[in-house]
C-alpha angles and dihedrals in degrees: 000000000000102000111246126263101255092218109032103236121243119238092252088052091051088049107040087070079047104043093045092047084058089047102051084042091063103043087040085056087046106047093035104023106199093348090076096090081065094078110308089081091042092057097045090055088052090044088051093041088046088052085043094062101040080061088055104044084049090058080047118269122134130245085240081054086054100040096052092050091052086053091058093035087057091035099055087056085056086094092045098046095049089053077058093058103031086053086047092065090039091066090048101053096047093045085050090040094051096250106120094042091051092060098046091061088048082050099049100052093039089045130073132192105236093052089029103111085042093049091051088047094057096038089060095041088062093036090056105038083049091056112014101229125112085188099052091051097049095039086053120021093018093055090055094043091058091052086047086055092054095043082057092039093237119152110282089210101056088046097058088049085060096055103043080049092060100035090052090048089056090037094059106036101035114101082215093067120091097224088046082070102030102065095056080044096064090036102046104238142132119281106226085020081065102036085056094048089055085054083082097063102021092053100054090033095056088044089057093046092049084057106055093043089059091048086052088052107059087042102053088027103089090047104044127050103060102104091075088057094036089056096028084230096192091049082055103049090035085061098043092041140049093230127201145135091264089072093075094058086094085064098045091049087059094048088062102046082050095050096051088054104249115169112274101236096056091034091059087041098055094048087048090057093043088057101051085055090048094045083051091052100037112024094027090151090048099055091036080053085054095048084065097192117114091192091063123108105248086245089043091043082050092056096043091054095048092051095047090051087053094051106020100027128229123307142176160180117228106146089250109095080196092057093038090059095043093056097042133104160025136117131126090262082069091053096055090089095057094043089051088057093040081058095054096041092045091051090053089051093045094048094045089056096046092045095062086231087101093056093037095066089041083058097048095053091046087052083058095051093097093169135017088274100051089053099050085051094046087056099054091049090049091044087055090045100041079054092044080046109039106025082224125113098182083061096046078060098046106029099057089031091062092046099046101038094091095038092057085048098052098042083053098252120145116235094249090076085056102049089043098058087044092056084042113051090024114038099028095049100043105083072053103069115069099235110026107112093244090054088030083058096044085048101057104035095052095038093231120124105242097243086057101055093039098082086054099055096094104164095048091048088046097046087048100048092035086046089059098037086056096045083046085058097043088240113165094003097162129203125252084230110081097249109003129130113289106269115252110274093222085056109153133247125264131217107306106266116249105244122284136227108257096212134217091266123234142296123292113217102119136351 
């Protein structure tokens, strides 16, 4: 149990570190655009989490207390930052293998342009629902589709909002996926009772996603979907690869890992290994080529290229600056950036929480929902912010879960109202904050700077929305009793909750 806070901090105390992260954000986006993920937005999360615990030292804790919050804040992301780099060696060695080249050609000759967003959203969906795992589809389907999208000349970032659509639909309904679970877990609801009530809001939500990505399609699609033909982009990797079906057995083999529930960082490990023995037997010139060093043995120039194409990624020289960028890319060297930024995000959340200023503003919005309504809504609000806080979207699950859970029994709300809003305003909005891990991760992988995407993301911006405007109507507020009539939407509060213990989050094996 997390050790109380000695002195209870005010409301002004928990919102000055808030208020000035937003700031420095802000400025960070205006003075460096996209570039700001590269160290302006790093340092604005340390200056916040600095302000945070002198807060806290002030309400006395002590620096040791800190310091030892910040440890497990950046400990807990260790899972999370071995599946980026995992995923990071992953991309090279199927760039180097043929794979995804292989299925960029596939892709090429099944997609067109005019149904091509909603293809990739449905792709992923499936992908996703089939797995459970939002990271694994992006880090392997998405990452082709994405290559698919520049060989047509489609827009990369609607593309990756596509796929972070897709992957999230799958992430959040699949009994597979860990939030999926998680969220019943901390409510105490039923698993597929819960996965049946989010078909209220996930259905409709991914229907009005598929649509506008079809009406985005036949806009942008006349005008998009020419380089493959002006390049002649097949003629090209078909020059530089051996290409075959057999080079997509590395993908299937992490499907099924996947499927079979292992564990993602191994999973991803072990598909990033596979592909560098594939890329050896089947692509043997290209990954001598890689190795770039004349004075190598051929088996020791083998085993040079493999490795760079692990740490440093895949890249080449084809004449086409286009095509040389396509095909580019990968290795964990490529994914340090993005760690560097899940650290620092990971030591402001940890010290908020410690530090008692994170559960004092979720108190303060539950001591405003003054009906049913109102407290859905309120958790919504609080699962967003706990993601926007703590860059953590298994803690914007368990955090507001463990502090809400009381509040939804007395007032006579069943659980599933709970789970749902969690789902709902956590899981679905944190490929949606820049550097939160789940968006950090999306980021990186796809190779599209997360305000760029986020207009695209369709499905996650809809459920949200349509998540809130039904819990504004009182639409689908169930009874604490199996069965029973809805509860009014205008019930009454109960007795404030005594705090409740935050909790340390969940594992991180997958997400």
């Amino acid at each position: 149990m997390r050790p109380s806070v000695p002195r209870e901090p005010s409301l002004l105390q928990a919102l000055i570190p808030l208020l000035l992260l937003i700031a420095l954000l802000v400025l960070g986006i205006a003075l460096f655009a996209d570039d700001a993920v590269y160290g302006a937005s790093q340092i604005a999360l340390l200056l916040a989490a600095g302000v945070a615990a002198i807060i806290g030292i002030r309400n006395g804790l002590s620096w040791a207390d800190i310091q030892e919050a910040m440890a497990h804040g950046v400990s807990v992301s260790v899972g999370a930052i071995l599946i980026l780099l995992a995923v990071g060696a992953l991309i090279g060695s199927w760039l180097l293998s043929g794979t995804v080249p292989t299925l960029i050609v596939y892709g090429l000759e099944l997609l067109n342009p005019s149904y091509f967003y909603p293809a990739v959203c449905v792709i992923c969906a499936i992908t996703s629902l089939a797995i459970g795992s939002s990271w694994t589809t992006a880090g392997t389907v998405g990452v082709a589709l994405i290559g698919i999208a520049q060989g047509m000349d489609m827009s990369v970032a609607a593309t990756a909002g596509a796929v972070v659509s897709g992957a999230y639909f799958g992430d959040k309904l699949s009994p597979l996926s860990d939030t999926t679970n998680l969220a019943p877990a901390v409510s105490g609801a039923e698993l597929f009772s819960h996965i049946r009530n989010l078909l209220w809001t996930t259905i409709p939500s991914l229907a009005i996603a598929l649509a506008m990505f079809t009406v985005l399609g036949f806009v942008s699609g006349a005008a998009d979907g020419e380089l493959a033909t002006k390049v002649d982009l097949p003629a090209i990797l078909a020059a530089r690869f051996d290409l075959g079906w057999y080079l997509l057995l590395p993908m299937l083999l992490v499907f099924g890992l996947a499927f079979a529930r292992f564990p993602a960082y191994p999973t991803i490990l072990i598909g990033a290994l596979v592909g560098v023995v594939f890329a050896v037997v089947f692509q043997p010139d290209a990954v001598v080529a890689l190795a770039g060093n004349a004075e190598l043995s051929r088996p020791m120039a083998l085993l040079a290229g493999a490795w760079t194409a692990l740490f440093n990624g895949y890249s080449i020289e084809t004449g086409n600056a286009v095509v040389d960028e396509l095909l580019g890319g990968g290795g964990m060297s490529n994914m340090l950036n993005t760690v560097w930024l899940v650290i620092c995000a990971m030591c402001f959340g940890a010290v908020m929480e410690r530090t008692g200023l994170l559960e004092r503003m979720i108190r303060s919005v539950l001591a405003m929902a003054h009906s049913a309504r109102a407290l859905i809504v309120s958790t919504l609000v609080t699962a967003f912010g706990t993601n926007v806080i703590t860059a953590d979207q298994y803690m914007s699950l368990v955090l507001p879960g463990k502090l809400y859970q009381t509040e939804y029994a007395r007032r006579g709300l069943s659980p599933l109202n709970l789970s749902r809003a969690l789902e709902d305003g956590g899981t679905i909005t944190s490929p949606l904050v820049p550097w939160n891990t789940c968006a950090a991760f999306m980021a990186a992988t796809l190779g599209v700077a997360t305000l760029d995407y986020l207009p695209y993301a369709f499905f996650n911006l809809v459920n949200f929305g349509l998540a809130f405007v039904l819990a504004w109507l009182g639409v689908r507020v169930l009874p604490l009793e199996t069965g029973a009539a809805p509860a009014p939407a205008d019930a009454q509060p109960q007795p404030e909750i005594a705090p409740a213990d935050a909790g340390d989050g969940a594992g991180r094996s997958a997400r």
